[in-house]
C-alpha positions in Angstrom: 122.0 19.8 -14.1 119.2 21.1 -12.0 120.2 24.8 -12.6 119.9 24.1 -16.8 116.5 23.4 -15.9 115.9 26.7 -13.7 117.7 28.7 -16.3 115.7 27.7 -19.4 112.1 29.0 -17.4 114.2 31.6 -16.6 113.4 31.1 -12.7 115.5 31.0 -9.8 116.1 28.1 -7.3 113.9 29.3 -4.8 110.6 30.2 -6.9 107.3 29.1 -6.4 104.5 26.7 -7.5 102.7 30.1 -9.5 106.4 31.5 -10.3 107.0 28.0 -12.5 102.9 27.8 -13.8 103.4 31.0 -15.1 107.4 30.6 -16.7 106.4 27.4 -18.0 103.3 29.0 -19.8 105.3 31.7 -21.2 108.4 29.4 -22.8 105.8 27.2 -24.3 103.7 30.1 -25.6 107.2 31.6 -27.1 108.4 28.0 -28.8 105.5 26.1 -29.7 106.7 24.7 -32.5 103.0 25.2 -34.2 104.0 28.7 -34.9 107.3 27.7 -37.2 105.5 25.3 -39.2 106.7 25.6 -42.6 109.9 26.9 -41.5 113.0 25.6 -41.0 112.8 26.1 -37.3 109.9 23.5 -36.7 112.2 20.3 -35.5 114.5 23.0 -33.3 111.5 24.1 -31.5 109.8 20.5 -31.0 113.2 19.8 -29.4 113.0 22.7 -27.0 109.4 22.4 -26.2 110.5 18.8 -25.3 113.0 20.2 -23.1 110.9 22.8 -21.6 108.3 19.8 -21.0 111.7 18.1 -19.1 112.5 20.8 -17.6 108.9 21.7 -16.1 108.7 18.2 -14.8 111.8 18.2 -12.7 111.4 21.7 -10.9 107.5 20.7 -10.4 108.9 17.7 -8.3 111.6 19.4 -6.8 108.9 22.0 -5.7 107.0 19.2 -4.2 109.7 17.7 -2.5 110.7 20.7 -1.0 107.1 21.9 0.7 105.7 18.5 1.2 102.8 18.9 -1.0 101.4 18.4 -3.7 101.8 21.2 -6.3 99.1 19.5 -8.4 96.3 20.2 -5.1 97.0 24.2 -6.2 96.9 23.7 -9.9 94.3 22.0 -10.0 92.1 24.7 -8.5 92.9 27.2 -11.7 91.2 23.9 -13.7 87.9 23.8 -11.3 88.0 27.5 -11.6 87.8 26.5 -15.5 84.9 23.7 -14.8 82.9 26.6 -12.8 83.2 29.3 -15.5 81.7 26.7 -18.5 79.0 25.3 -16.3 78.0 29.1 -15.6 78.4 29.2 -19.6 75.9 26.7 -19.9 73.6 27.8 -17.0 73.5 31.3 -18.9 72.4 29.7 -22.4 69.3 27.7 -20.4 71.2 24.3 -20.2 71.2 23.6 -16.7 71.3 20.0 -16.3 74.8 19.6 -18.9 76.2 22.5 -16.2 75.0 20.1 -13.3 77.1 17.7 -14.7 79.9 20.1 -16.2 80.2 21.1 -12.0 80.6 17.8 -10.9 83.9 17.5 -12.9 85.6 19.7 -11.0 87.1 18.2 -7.5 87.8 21.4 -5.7 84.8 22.7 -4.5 84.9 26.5 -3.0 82.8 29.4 -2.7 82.2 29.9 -6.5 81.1 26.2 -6.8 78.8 26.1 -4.3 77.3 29.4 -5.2 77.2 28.3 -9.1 75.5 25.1 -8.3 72.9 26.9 -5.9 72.3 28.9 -8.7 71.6 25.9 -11.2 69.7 24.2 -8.8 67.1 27.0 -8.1 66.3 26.9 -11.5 65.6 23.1 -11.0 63.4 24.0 -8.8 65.5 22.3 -6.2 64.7 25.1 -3.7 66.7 22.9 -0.4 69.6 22.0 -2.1 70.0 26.0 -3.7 69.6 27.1 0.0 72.3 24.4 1.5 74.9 25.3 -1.6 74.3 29.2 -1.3 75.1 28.4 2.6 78.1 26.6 2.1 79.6 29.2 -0.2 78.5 31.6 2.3 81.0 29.7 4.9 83.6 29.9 2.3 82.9 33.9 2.0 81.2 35.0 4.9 80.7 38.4 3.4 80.2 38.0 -0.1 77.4 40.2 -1.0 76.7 38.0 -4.4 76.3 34.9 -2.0 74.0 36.4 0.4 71.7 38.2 -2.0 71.2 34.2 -3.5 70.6 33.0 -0.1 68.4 35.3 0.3 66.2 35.0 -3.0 66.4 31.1 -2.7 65.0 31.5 0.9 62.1 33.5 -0.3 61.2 31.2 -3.5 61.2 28.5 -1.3 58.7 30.2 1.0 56.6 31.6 -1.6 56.2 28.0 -3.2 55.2 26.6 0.2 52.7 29.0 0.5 51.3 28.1 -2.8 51.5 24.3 -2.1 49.9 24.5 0.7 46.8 26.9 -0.9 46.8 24.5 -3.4 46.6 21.4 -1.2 43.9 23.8 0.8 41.5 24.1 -2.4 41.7 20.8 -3.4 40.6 19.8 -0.2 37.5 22.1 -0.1 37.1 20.5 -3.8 36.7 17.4 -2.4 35.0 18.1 0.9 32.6 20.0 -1.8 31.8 16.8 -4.1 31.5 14.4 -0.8 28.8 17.2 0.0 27.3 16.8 -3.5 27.4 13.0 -3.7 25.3 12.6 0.1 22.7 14.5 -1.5 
């Protein structure tokens, strides 16, 4: 019964996790029944999408079986890769706080998170936390040019605006050393 399943996907027995993601995505792209509506084909092709569905679900658990994982720990990474690419949607059209909150949907959290959510947090003004994310992704790709170029900037920023604090703290001290001087006249 098993081999039915292998042979509508077109896989073989011994395929793996992106084999089946990418056979499964294929027969449903070639019989969604959306495409024969109107026809007479519609109910035929609801039928075999239902069978596809089947047949998806047994080889994904088979799979799973076999390795001792779970296959849904590497799909799920191509759906946070989806999470990270609209948040950086959002971040480019000046909505940072909605791709804040777009990020923290996603449960896998590599390189391209981190980075994306330094990003969105220097714009914050959130200079510590843009430094500790650019960091982390900087663990997950050591060399990654992108990554240390953020660091980088973020480091700076940070710097520069400590600089100006503390000027700014500086003058308003003299201001008020100034009117103390004033007032004991």
């Amino acid at each position: 019964m098993a081999a039915q399943h292998y042979a509508l996907l077109g896989l073989e027995p011994n395929c793996t996790g992106d084999e089946l993601k990418r056979a499964y995505i294929e027969a449903v792209k070639r019989c969604h029944p959306d495409q024969y509506q109107g026809t007479g084909l519609y109910e035929a092709k609801q039928e075999e999408l239902k069978q596809i569905n089947l047949a998806y679900e047994i080889i994904k658990s088979e799979l799973m079986q076999r390795s001792g994982q779970n296959l849904s720990d590497t799909m799920r990474i191509d759906r946070d890769g989806l999470f990270t690419q609209r948040a950086k949607q959002l971040y480019d059209k000046g909505q940072y706080k909605q791709a804040l909150i777009m990020l923290s949907s996603a449960k896998g959290r590599g390189g391209a998170w981190h980075h994306m959510r330094g990003k969105i947090y220097l714009k914050l003004k959130k200079y510590d936390d843009a430094i500790i994310d650019f960091e982390t992704a900087l663990k997950f790709e050591k060399n990654n040019p992108v990554y240390r170029r953020s660091w980088r900037e973020a480091v700076e920023i940070r710097k520069r605006n400590r600089r100006l604090l503390i000027a700014a703290a500086c003058a308003g001290a003299a201001a008020v050393a100034g009117i103390a001087a004033i007032s004991s006249l």
